[in-house]
Jmol script that loads the backbone (N, CA, C; Angstrom):
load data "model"
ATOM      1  N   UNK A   1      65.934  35.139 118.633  1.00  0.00           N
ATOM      2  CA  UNK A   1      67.170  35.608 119.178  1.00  0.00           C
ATOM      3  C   UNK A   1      68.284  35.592 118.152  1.00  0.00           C
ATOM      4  N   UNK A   2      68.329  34.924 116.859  1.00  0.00           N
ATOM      5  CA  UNK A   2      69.267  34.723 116.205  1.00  0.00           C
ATOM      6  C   UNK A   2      69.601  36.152 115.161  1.00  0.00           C
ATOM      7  N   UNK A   3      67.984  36.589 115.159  1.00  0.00           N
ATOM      8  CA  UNK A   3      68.290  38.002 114.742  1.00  0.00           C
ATOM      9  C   UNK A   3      68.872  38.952 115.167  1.00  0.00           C
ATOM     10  N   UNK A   4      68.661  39.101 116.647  1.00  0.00           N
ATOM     11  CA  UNK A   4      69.429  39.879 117.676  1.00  0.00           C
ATOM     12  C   UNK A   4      70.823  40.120 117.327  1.00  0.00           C
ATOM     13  N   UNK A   5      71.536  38.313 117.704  1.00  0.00           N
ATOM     14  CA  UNK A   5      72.810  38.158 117.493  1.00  0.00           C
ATOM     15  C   UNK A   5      73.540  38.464 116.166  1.00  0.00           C
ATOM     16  N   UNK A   6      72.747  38.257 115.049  1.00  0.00           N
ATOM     17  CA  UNK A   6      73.167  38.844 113.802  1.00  0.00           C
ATOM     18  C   UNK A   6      73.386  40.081 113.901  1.00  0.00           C
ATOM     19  N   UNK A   7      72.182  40.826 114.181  1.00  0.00           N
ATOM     20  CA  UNK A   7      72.930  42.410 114.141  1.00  0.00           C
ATOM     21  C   UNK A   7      73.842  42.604 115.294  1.00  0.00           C
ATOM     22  N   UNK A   8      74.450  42.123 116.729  1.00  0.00           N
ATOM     23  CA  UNK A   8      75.217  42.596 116.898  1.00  0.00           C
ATOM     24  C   UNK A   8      76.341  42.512 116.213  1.00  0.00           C
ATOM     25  N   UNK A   9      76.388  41.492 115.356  1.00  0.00           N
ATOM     26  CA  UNK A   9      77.788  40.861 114.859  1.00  0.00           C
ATOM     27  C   UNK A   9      77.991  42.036 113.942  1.00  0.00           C
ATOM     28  N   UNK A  10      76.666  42.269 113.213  1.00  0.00           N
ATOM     29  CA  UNK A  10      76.695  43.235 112.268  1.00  0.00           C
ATOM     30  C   UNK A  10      77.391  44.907 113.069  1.00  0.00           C
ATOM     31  N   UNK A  11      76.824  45.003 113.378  1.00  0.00           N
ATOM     32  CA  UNK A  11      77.056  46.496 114.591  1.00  0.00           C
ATOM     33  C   UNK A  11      78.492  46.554 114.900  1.00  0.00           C
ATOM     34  N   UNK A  12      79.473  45.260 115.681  1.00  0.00           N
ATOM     35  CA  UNK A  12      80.396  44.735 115.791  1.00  0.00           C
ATOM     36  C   UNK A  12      81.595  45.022 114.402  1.00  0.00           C
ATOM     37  N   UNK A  13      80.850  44.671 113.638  1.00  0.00           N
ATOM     38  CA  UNK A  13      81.844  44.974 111.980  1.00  0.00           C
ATOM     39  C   UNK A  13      81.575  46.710 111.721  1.00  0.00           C
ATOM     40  N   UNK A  14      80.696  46.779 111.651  1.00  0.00           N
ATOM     41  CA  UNK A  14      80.003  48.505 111.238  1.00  0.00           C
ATOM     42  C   UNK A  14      81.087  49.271 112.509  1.00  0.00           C
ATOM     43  N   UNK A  15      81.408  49.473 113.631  1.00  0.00           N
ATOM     44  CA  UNK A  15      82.347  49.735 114.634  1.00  0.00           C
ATOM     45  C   UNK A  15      83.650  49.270 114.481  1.00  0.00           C
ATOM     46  N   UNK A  16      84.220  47.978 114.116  1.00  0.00           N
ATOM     47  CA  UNK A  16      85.321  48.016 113.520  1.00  0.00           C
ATOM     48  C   UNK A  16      85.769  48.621 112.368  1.00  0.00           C
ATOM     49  N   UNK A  17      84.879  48.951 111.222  1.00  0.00           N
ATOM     50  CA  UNK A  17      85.176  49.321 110.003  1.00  0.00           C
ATOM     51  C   UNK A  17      85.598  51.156 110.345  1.00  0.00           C
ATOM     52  N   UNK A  18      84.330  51.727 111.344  1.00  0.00           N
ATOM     53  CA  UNK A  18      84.030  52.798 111.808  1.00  0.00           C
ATOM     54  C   UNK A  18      85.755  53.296 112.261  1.00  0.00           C
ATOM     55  N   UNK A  19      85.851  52.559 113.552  1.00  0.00           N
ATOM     56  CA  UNK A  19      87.441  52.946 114.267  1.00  0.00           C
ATOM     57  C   UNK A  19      88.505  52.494 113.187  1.00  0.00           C
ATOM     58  N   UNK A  20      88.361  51.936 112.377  1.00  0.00           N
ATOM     59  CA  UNK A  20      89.496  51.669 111.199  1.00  0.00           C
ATOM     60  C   UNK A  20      89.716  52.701 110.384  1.00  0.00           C
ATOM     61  N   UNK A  21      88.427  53.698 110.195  1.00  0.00           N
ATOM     62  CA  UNK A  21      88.491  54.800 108.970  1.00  0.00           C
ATOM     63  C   UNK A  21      88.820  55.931 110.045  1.00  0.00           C
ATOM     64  N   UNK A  22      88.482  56.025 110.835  1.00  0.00           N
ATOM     65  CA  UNK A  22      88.941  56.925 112.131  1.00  0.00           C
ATOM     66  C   UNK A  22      90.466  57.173 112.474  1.00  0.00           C
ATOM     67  N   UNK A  23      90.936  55.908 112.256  1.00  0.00           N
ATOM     68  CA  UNK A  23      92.789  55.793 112.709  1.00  0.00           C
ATOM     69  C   UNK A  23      93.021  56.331 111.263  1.00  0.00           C
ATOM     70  N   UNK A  24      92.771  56.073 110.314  1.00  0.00           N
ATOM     71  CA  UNK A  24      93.118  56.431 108.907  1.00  0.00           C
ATOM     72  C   UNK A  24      92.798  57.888 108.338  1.00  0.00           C
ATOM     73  N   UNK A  25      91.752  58.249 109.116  1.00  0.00           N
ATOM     74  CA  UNK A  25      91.537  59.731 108.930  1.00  0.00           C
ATOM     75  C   UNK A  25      92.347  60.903 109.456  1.00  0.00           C
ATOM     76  N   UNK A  26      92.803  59.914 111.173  1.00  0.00           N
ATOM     77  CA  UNK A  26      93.505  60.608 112.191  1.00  0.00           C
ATOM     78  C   UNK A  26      94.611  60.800 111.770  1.00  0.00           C
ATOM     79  N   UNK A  27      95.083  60.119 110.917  1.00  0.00           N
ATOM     80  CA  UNK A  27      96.462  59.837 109.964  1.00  0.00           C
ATOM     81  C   UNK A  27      96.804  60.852 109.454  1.00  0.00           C
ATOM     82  N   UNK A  28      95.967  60.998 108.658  1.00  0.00           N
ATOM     83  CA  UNK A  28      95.904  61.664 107.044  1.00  0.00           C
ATOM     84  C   UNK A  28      95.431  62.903 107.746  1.00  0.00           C
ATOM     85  N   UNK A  29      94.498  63.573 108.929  1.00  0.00           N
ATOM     86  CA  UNK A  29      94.396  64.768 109.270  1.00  0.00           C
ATOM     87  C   UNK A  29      95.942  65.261 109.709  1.00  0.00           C
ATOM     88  N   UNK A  30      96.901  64.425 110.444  1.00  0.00           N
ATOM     89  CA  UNK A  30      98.038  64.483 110.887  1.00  0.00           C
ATOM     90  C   UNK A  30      98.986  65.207 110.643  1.00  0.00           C
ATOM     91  N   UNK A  31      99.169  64.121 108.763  1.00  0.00           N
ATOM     92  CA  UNK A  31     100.081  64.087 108.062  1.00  0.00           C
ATOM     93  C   UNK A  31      99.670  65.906 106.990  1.00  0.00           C
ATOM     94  N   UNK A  32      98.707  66.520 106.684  1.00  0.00           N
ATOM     95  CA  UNK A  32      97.855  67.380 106.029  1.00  0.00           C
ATOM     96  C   UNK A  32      98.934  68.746 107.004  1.00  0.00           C
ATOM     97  N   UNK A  33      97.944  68.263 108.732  1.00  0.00           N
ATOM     98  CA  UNK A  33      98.433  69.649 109.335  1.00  0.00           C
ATOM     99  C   UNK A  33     100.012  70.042 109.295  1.00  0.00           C
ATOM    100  N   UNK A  34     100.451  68.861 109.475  1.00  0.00           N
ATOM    101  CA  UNK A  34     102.046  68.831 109.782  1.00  0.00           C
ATOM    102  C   UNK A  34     102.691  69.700 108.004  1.00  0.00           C
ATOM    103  N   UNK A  35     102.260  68.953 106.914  1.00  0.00           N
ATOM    104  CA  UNK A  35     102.721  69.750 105.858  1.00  0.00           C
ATOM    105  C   UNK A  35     101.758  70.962 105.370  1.00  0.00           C
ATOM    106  N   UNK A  36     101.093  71.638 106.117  1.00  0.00           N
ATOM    107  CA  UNK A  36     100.316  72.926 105.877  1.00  0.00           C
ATOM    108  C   UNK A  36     101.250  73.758 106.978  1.00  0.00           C
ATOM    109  N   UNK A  37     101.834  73.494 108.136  1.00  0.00           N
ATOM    110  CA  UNK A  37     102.695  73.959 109.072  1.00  0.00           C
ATOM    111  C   UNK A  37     103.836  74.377 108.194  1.00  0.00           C
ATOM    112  N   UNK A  38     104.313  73.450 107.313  1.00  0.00           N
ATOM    113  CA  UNK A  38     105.931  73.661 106.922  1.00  0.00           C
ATOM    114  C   UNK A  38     105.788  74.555 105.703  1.00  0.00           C
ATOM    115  N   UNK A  39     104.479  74.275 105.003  1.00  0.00           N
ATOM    116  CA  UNK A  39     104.574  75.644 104.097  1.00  0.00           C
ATOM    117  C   UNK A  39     104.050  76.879 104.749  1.00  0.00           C
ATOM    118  N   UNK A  40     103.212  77.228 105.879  1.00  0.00           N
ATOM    119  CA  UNK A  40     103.115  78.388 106.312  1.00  0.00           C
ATOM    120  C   UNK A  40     104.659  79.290 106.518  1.00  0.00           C
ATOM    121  N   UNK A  41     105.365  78.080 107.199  1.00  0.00           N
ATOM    122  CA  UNK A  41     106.512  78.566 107.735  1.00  0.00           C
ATOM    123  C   UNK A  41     107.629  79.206 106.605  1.00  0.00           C
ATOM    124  N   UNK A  42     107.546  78.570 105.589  1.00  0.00           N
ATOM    125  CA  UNK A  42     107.920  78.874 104.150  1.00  0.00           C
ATOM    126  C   UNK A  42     107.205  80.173 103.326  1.00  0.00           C
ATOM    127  N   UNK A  43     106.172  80.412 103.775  1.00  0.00           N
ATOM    128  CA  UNK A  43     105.466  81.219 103.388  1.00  0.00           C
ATOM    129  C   UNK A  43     105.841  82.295 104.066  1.00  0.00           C
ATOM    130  N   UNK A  44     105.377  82.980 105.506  1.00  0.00           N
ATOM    131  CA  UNK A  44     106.054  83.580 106.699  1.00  0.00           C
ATOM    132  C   UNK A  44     107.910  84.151 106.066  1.00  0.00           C
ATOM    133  N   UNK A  45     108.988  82.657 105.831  1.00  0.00           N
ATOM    134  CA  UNK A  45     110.301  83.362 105.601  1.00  0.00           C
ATOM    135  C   UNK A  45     110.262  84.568 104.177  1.00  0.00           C
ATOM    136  N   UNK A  46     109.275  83.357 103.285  1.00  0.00           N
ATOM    137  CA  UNK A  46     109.731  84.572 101.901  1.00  0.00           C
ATOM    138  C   UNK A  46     108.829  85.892 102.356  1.00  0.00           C
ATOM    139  N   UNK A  47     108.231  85.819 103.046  1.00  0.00           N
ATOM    140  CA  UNK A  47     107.409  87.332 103.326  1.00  0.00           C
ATOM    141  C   UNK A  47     108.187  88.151 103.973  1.00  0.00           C
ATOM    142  N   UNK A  48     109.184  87.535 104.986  1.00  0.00           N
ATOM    143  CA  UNK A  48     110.241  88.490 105.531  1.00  0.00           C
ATOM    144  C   UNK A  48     111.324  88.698 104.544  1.00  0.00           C
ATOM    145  N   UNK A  49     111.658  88.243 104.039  1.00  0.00           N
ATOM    146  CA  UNK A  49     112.564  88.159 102.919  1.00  0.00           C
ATOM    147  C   UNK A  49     112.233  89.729 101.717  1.00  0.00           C
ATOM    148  N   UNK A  50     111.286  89.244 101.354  1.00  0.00           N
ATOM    149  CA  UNK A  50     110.580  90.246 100.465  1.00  0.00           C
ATOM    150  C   UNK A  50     110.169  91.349 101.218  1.00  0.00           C
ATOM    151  N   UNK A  51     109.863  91.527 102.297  1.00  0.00           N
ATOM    152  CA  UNK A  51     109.758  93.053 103.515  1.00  0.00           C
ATOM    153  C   UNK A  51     111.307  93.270 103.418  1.00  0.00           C
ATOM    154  N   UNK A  52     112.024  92.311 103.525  1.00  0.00           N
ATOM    155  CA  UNK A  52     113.721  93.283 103.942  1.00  0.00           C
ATOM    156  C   UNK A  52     113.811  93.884 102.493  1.00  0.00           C
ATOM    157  N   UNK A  53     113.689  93.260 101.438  1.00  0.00           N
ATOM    158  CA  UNK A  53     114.214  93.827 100.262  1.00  0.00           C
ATOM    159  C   UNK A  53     113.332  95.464  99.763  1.00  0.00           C
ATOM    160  N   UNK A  54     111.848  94.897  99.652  1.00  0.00           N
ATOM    161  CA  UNK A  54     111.454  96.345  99.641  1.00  0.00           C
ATOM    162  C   UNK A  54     111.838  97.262 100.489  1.00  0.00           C
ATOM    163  N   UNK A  55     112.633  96.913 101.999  1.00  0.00           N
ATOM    164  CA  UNK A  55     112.762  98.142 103.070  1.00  0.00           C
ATOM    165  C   UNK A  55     113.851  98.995 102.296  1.00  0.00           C
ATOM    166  N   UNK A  56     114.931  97.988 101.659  1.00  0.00           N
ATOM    167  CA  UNK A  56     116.291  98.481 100.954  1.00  0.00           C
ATOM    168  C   UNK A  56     115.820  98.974  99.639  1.00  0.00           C
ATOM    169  N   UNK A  57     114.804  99.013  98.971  1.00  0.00           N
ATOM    170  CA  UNK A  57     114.422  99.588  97.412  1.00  0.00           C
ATOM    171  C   UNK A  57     113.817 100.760  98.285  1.00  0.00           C
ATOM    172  N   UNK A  58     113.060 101.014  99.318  1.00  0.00           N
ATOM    173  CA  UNK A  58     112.941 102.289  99.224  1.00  0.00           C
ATOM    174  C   UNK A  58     113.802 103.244 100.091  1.00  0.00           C
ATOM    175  N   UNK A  59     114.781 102.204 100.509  1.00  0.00           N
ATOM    176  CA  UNK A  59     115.812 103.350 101.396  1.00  0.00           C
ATOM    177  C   UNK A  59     116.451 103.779 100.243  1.00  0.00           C
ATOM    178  N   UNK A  60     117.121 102.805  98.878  1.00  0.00           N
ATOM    179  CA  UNK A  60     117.957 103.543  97.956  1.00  0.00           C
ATOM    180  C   UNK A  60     116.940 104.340  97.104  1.00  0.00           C
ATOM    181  N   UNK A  61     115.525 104.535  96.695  1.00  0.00           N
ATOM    182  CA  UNK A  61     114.737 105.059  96.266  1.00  0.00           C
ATOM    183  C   UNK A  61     114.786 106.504  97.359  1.00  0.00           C
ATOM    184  N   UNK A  62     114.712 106.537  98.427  1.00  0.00           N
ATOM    185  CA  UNK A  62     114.871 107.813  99.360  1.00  0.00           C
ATOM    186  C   UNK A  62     116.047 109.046  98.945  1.00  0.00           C
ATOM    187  N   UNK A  63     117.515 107.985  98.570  1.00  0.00           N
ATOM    188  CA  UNK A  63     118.565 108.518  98.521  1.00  0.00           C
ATOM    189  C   UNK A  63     118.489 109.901  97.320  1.00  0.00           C
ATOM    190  N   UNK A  64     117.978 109.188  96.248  1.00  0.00           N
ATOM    191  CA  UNK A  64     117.433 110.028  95.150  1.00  0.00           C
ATOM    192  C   UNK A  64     116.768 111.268  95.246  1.00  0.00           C
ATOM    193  N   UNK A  65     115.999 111.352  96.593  1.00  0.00           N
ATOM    194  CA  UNK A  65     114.886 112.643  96.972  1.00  0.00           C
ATOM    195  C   UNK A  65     115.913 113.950  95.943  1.00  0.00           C
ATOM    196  N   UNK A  66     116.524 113.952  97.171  1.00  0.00           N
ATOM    197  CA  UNK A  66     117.686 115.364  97.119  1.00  0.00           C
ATOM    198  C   UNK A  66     118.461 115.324  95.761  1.00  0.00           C
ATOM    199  N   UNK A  67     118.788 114.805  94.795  1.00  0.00           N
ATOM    200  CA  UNK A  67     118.824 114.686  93.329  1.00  0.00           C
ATOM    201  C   UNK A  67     117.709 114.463  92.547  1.00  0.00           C
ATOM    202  N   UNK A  68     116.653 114.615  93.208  1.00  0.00           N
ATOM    203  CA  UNK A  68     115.340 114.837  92.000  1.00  0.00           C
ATOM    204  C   UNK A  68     115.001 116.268  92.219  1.00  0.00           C
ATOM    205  N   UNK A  69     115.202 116.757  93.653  1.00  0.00           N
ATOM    206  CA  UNK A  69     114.894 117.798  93.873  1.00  0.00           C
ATOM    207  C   UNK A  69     115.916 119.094  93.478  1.00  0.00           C
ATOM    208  N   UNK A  70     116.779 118.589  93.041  1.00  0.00           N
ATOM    209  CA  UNK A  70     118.191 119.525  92.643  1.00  0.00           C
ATOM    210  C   UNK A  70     117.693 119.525  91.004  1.00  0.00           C
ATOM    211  N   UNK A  71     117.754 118.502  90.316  1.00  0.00           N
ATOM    212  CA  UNK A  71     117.204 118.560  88.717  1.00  0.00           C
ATOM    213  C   UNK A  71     115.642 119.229  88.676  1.00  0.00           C
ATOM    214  N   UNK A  72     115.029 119.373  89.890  1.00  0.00           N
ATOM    215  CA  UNK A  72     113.890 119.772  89.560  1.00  0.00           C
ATOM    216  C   UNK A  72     113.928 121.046  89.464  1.00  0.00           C
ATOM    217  N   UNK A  73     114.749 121.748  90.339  1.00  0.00           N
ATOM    218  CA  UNK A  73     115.035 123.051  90.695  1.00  0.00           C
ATOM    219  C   UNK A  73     115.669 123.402  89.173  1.00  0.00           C
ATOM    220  N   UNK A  74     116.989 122.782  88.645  1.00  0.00           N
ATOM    221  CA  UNK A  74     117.715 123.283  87.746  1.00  0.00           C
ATOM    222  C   UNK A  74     116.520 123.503  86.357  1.00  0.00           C
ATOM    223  N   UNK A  75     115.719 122.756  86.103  1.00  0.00           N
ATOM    224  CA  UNK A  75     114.923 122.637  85.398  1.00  0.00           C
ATOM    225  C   UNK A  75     113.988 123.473  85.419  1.00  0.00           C
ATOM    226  N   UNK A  76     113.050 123.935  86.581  1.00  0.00           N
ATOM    227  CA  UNK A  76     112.548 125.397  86.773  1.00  0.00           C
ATOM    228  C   UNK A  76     113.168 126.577  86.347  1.00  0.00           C
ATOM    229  N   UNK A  77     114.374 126.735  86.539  1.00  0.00           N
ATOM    230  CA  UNK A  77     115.317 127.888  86.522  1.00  0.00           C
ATOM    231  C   UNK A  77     115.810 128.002  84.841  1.00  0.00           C
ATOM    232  N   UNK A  78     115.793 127.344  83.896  1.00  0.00           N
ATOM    233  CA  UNK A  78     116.535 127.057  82.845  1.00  0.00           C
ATOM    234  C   UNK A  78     115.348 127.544  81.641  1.00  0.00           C
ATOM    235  N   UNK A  79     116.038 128.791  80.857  1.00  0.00           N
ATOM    236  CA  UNK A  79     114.775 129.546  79.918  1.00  0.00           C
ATOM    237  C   UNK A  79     114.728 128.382  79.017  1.00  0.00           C
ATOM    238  N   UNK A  80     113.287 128.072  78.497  1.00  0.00           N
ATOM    239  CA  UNK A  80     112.763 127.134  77.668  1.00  0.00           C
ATOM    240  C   UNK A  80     112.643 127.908  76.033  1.00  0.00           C
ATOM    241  N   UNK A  81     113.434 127.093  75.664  1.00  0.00           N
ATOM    242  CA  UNK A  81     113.982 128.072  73.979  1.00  0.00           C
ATOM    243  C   UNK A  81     112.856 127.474  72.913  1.00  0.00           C
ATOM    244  N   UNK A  82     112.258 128.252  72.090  1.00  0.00           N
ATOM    245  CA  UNK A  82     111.513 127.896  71.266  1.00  0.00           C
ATOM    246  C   UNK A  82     112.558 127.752  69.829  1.00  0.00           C
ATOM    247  N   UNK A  83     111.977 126.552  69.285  1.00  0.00           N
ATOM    248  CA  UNK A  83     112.459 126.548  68.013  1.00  0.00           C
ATOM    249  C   UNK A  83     112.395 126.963  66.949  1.00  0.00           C
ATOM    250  N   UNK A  84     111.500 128.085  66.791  1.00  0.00           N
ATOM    251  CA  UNK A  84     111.635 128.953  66.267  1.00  0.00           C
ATOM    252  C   UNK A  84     112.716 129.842  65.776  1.00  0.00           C
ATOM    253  N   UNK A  85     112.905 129.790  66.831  1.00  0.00           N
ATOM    254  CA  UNK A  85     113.793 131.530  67.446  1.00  0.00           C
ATOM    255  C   UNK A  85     115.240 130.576  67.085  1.00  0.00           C
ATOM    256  N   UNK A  86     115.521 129.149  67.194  1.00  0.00           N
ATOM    257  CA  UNK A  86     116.848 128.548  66.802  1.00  0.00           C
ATOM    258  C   UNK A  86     117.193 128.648  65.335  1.00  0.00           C
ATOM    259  N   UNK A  87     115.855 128.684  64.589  1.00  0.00           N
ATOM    260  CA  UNK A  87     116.436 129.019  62.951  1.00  0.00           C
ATOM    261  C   UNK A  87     116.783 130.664  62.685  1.00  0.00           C
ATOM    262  N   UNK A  88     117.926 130.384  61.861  1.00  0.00           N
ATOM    263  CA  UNK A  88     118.134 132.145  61.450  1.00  0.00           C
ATOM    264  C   UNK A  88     117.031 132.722  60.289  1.00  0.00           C
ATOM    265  N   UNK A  89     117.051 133.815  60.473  1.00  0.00           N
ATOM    266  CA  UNK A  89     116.344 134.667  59.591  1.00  0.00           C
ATOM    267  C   UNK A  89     116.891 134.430  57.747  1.00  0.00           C
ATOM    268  N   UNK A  90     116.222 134.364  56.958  1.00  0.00           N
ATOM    269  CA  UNK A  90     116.778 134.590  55.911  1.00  0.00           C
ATOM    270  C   UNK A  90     115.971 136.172  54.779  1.00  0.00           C
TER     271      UNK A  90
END
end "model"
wireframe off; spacefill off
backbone 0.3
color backbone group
């Protein structure tokens, strides 16, 4: 019987040690989620942040249409001079 009682004692410690690394895990899983939360949330603002700014680079990128399309036009229309023809005859 003394063997018996040894291993419960043993079993007894192996279960305390067990629920000791358990509270310590429960901890540390806790403490992990809670600061993986605060950088998502950090993560999430600069992503809105960076959506508002590109919305404003391509609204002032838009503005341009109608002045690319005016130089594009002037530029079609405009005789292309060879340099040739800029030196005089001698």
């Amino acid at each position: 019987m003394a063997v018996a009682q040894g291993s419960t004692s043993t079993s007894a410690a192996i279960t305390a040690q067990q629920a000791a690394d358990m509270v310590t895990f429960e901890g540390e899983r806790a403490r992990l989620v809670s600061h993986i939360n605060i950088e998502l949330s950090q993560v999430i603002s600069n992503v809105n942040i960076l959506n508002r700014h590109l919305e404003t680079i391509i609204t002032i990128g838009q503005e341009f249409d109608h002045l690319s399309s005016l130089w594009s036009h002037f530029n079609s229309k405009e005789p292309i001079e060879d340099d040739n023809d800029s030196v005089p005859d001698q």
